[in-house]
PDB file with one MODEL, atoms N, CA, C and O in Angstrom:
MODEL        1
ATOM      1  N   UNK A   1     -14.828  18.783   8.416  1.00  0.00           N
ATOM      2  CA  UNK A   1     -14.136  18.077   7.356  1.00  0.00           C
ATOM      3  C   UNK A   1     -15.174  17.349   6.516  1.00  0.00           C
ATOM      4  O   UNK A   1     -16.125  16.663   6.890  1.00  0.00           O
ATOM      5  N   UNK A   2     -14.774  17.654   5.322  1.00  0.00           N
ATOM      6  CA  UNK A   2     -15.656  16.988   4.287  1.00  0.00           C
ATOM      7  C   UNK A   2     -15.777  15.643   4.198  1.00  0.00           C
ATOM      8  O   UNK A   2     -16.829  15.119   3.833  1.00  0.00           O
ATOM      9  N   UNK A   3     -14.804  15.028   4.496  1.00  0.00           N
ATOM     10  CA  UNK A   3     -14.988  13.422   4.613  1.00  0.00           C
ATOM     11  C   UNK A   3     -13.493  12.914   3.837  1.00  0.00           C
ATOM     12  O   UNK A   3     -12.885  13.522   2.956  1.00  0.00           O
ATOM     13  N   UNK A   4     -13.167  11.723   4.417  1.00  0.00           N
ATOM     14  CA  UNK A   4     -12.334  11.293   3.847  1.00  0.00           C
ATOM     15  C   UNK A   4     -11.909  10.513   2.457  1.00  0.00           C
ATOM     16  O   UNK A   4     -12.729   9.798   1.880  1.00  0.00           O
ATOM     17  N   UNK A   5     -10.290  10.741   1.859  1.00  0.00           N
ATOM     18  CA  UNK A   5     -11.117   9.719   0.392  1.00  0.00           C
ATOM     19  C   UNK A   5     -10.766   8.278   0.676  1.00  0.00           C
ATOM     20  O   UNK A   5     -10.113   7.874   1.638  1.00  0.00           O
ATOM     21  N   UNK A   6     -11.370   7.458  -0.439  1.00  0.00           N
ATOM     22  CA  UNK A   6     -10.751   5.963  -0.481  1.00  0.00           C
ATOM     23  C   UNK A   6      -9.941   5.906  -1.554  1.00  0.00           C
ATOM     24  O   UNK A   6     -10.361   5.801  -2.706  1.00  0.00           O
ATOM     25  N   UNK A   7      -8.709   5.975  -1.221  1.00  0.00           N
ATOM     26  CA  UNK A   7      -7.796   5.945  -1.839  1.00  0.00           C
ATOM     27  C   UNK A   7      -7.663   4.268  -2.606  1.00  0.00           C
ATOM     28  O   UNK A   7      -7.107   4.009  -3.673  1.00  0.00           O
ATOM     29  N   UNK A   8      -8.173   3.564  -1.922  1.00  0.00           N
ATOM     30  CA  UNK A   8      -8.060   2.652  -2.897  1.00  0.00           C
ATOM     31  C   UNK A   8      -6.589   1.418  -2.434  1.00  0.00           C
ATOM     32  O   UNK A   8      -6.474   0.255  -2.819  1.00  0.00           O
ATOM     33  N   UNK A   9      -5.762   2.105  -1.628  1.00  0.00           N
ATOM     34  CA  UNK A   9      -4.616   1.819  -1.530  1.00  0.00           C
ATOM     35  C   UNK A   9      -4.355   1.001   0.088  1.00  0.00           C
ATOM     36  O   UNK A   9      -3.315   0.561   0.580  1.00  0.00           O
ATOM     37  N   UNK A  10      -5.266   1.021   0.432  1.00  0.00           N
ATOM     38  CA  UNK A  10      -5.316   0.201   1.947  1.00  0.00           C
ATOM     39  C   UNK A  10      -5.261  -1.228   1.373  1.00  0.00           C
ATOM     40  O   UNK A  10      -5.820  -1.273   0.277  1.00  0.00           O
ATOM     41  N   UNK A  11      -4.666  -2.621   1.853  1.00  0.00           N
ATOM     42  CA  UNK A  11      -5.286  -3.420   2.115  1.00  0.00           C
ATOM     43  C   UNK A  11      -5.721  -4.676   3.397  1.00  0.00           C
ATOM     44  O   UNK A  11      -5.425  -4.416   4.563  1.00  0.00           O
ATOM     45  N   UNK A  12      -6.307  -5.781   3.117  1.00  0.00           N
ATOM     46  CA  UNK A  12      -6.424  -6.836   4.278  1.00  0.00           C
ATOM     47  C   UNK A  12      -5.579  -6.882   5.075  1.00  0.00           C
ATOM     48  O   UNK A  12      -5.756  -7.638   6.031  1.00  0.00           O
ATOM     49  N   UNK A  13      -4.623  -6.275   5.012  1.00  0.00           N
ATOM     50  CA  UNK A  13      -3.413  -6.296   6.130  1.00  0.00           C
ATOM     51  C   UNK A  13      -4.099  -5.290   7.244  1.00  0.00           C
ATOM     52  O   UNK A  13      -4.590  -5.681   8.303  1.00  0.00           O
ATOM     53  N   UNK A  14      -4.053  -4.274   6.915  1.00  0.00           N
ATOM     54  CA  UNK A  14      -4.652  -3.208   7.873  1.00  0.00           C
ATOM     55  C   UNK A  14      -6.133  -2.999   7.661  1.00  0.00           C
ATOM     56  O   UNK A  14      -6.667  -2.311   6.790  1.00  0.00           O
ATOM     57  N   UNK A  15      -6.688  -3.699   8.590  1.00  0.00           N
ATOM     58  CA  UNK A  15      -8.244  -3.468   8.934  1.00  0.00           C
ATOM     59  C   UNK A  15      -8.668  -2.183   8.791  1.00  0.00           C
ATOM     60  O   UNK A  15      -9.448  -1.540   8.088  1.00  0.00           O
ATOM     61  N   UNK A  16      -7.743  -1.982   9.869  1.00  0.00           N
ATOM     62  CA  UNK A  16      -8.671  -0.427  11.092  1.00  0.00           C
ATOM     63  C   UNK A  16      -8.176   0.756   9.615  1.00  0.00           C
ATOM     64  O   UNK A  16      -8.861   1.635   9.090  1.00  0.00           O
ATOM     65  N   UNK A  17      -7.267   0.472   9.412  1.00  0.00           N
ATOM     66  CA  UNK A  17      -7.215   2.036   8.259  1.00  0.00           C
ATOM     67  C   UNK A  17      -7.903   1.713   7.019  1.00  0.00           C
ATOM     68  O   UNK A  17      -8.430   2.519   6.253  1.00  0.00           O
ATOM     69  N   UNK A  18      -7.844   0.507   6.909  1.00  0.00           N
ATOM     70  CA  UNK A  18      -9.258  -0.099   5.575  1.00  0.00           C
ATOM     71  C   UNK A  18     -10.902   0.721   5.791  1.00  0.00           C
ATOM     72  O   UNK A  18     -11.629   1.249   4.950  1.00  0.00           O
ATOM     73  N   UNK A  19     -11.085   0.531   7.403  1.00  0.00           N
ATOM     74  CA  UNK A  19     -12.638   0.970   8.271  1.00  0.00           C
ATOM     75  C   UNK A  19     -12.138   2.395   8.115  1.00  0.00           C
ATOM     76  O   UNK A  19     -12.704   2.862   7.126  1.00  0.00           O
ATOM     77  N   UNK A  20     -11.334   3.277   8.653  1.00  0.00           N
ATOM     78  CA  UNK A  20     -11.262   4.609   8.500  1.00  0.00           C
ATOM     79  C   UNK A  20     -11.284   5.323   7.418  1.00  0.00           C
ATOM     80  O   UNK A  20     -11.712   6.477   7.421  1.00  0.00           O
ATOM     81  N   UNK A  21     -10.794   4.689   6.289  1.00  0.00           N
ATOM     82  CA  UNK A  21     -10.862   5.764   4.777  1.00  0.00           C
ATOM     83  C   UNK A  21     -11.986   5.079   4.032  1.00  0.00           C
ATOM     84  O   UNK A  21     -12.006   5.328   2.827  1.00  0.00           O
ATOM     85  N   UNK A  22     -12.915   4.278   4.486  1.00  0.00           N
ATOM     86  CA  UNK A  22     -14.360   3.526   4.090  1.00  0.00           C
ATOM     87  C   UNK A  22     -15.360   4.791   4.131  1.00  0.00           C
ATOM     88  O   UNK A  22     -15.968   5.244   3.162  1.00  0.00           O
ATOM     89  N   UNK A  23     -15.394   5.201   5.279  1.00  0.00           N
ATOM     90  CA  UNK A  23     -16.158   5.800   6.271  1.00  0.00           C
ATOM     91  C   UNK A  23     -15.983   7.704   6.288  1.00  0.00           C
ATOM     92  O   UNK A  23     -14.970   8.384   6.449  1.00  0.00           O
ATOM     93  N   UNK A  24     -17.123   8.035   6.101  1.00  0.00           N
ATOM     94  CA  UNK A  24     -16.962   9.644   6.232  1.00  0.00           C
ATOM     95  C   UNK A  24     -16.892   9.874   7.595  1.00  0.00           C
ATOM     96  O   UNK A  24     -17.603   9.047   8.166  1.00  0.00           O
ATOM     97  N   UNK A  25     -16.241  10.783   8.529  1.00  0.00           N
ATOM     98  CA  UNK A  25     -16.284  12.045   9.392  1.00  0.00           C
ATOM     99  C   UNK A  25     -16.951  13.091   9.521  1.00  0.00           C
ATOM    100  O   UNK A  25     -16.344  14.125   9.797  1.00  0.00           O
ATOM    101  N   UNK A  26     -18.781  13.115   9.312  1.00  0.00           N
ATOM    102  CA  UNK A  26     -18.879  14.685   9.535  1.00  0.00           C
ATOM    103  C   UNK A  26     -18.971  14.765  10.723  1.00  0.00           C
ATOM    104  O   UNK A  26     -18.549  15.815  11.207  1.00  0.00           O
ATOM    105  N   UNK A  27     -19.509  13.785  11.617  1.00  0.00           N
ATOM    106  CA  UNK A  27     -19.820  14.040  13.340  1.00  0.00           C
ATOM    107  C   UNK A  27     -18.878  14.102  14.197  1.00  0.00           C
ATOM    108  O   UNK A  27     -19.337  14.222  15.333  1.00  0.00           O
ATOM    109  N   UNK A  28     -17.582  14.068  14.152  1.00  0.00           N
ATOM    110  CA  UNK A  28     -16.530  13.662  14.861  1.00  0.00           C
ATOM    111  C   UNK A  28     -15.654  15.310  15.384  1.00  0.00           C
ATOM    112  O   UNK A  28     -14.882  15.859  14.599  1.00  0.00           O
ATOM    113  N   UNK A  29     -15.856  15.711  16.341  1.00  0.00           N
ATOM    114  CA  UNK A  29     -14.908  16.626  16.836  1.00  0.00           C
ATOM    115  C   UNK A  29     -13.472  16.294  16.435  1.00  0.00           C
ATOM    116  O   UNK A  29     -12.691  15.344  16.375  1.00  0.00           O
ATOM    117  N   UNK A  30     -13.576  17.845  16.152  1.00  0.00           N
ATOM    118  CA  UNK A  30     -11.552  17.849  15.357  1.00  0.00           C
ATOM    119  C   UNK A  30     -10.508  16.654  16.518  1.00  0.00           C
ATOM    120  O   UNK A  30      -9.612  15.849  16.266  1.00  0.00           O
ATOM    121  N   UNK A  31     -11.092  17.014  17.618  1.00  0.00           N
ATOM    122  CA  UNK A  31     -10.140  16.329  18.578  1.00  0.00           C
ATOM    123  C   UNK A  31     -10.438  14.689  18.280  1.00  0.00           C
ATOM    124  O   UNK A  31      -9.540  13.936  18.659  1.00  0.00           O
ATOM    125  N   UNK A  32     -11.597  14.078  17.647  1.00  0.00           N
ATOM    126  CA  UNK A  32     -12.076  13.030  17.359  1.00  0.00           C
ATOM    127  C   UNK A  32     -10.889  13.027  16.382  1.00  0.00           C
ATOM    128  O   UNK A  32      -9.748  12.692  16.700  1.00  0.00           O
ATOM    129  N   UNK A  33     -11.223  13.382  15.320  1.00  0.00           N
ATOM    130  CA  UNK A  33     -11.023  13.536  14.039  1.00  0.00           C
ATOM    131  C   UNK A  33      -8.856  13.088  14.424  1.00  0.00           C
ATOM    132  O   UNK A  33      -8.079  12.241  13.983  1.00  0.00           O
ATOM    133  N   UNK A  34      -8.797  13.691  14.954  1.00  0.00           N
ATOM    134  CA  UNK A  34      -7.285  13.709  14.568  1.00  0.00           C
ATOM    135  C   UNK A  34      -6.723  12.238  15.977  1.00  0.00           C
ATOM    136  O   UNK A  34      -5.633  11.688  16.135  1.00  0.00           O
ATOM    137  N   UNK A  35      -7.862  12.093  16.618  1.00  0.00           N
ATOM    138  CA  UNK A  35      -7.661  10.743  17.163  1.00  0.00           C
ATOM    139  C   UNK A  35      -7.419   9.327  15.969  1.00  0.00           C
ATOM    140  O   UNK A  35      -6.497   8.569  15.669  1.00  0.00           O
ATOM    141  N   UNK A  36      -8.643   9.515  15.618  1.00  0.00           N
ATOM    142  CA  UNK A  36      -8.846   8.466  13.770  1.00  0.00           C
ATOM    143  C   UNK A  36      -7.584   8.691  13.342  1.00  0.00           C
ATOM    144  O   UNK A  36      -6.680   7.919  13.663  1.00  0.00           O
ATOM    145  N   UNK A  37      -7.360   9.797  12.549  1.00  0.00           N
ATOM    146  CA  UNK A  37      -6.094   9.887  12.102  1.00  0.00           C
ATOM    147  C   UNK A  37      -4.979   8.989  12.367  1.00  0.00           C
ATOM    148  O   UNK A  37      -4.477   8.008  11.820  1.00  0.00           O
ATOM    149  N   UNK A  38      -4.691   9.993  13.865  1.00  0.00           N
ATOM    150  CA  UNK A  38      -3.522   9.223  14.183  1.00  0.00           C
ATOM    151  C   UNK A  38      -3.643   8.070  14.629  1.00  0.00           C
ATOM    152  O   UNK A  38      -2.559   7.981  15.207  1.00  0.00           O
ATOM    153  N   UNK A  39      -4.342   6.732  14.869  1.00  0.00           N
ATOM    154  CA  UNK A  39      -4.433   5.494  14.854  1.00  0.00           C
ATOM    155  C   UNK A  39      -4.171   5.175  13.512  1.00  0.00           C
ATOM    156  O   UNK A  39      -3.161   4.552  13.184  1.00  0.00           O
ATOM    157  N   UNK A  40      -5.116   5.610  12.628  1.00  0.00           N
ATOM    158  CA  UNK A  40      -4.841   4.809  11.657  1.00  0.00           C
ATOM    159  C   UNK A  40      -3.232   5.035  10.846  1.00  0.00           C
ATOM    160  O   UNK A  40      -2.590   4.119  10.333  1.00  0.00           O
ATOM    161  N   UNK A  41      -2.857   6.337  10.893  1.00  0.00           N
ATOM    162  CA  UNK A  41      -1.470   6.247  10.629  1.00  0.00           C
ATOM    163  C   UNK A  41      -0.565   5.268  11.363  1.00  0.00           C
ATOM    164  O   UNK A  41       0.084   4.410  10.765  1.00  0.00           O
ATOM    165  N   UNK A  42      -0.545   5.464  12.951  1.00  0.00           N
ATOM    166  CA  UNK A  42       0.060   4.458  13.195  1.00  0.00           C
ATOM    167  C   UNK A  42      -0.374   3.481  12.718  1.00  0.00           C
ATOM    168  O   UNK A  42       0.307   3.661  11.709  1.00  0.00           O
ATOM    169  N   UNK A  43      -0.932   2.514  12.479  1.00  0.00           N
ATOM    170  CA  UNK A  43      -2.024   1.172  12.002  1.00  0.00           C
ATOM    171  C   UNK A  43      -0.988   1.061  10.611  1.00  0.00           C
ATOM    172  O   UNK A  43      -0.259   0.073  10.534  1.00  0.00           O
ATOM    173  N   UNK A  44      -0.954   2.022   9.609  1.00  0.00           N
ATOM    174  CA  UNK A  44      -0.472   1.731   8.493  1.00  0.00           C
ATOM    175  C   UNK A  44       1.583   1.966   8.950  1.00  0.00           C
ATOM    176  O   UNK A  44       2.282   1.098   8.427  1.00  0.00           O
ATOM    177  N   UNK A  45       2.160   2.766   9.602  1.00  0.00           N
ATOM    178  CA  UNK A  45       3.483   2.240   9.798  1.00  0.00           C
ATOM    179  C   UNK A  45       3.621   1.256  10.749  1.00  0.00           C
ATOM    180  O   UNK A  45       4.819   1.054  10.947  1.00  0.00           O
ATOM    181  N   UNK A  46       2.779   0.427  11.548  1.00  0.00           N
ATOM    182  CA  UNK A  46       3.230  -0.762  12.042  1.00  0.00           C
ATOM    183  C   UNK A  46       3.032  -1.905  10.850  1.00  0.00           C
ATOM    184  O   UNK A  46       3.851  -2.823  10.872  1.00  0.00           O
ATOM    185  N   UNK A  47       2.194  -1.924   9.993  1.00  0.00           N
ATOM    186  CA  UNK A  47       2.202  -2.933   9.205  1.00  0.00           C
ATOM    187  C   UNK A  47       3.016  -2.691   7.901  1.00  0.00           C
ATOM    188  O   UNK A  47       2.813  -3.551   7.044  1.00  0.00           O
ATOM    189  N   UNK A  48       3.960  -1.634   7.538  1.00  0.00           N
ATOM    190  CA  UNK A  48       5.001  -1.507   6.716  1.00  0.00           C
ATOM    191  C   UNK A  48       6.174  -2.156   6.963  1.00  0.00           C
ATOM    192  O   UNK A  48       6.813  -2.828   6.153  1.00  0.00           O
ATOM    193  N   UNK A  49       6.616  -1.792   8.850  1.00  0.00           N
ATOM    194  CA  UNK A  49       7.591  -2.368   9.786  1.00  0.00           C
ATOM    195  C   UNK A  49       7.652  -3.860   9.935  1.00  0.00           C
ATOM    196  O   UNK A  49       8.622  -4.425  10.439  1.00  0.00           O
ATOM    197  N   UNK A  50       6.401  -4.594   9.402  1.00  0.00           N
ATOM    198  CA  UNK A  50       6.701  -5.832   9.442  1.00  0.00           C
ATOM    199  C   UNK A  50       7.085  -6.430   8.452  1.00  0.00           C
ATOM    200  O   UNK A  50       7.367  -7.626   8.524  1.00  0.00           O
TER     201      UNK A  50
ENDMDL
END
């Protein structure tokens, strides 16, 4: 994977998905890769839910 974008659209509320779309992925095994992911997705629907 080429790397992720910064969307621009994170904020101070959610750290960890702020640090994940900061940050490129080239070293990260797919199985890495879709670990990140899915934290940080969850990360961004727990802080919608509140």
């Amino acid at each position: 994977m080429a790397g992720w974008p910064n969307w621009g659209g994170t904020s101070g509320k959610n750290p960890l998905s702020q640090r994940v779309f900061e940050f490129v992925i080239n070293d990260l095994s797919p199985e890495e890769e879709a670990i990140v992911l899915a934290v940080a997705i969850f990360e961004m629907v727990q802080s919608k839910a509140v």
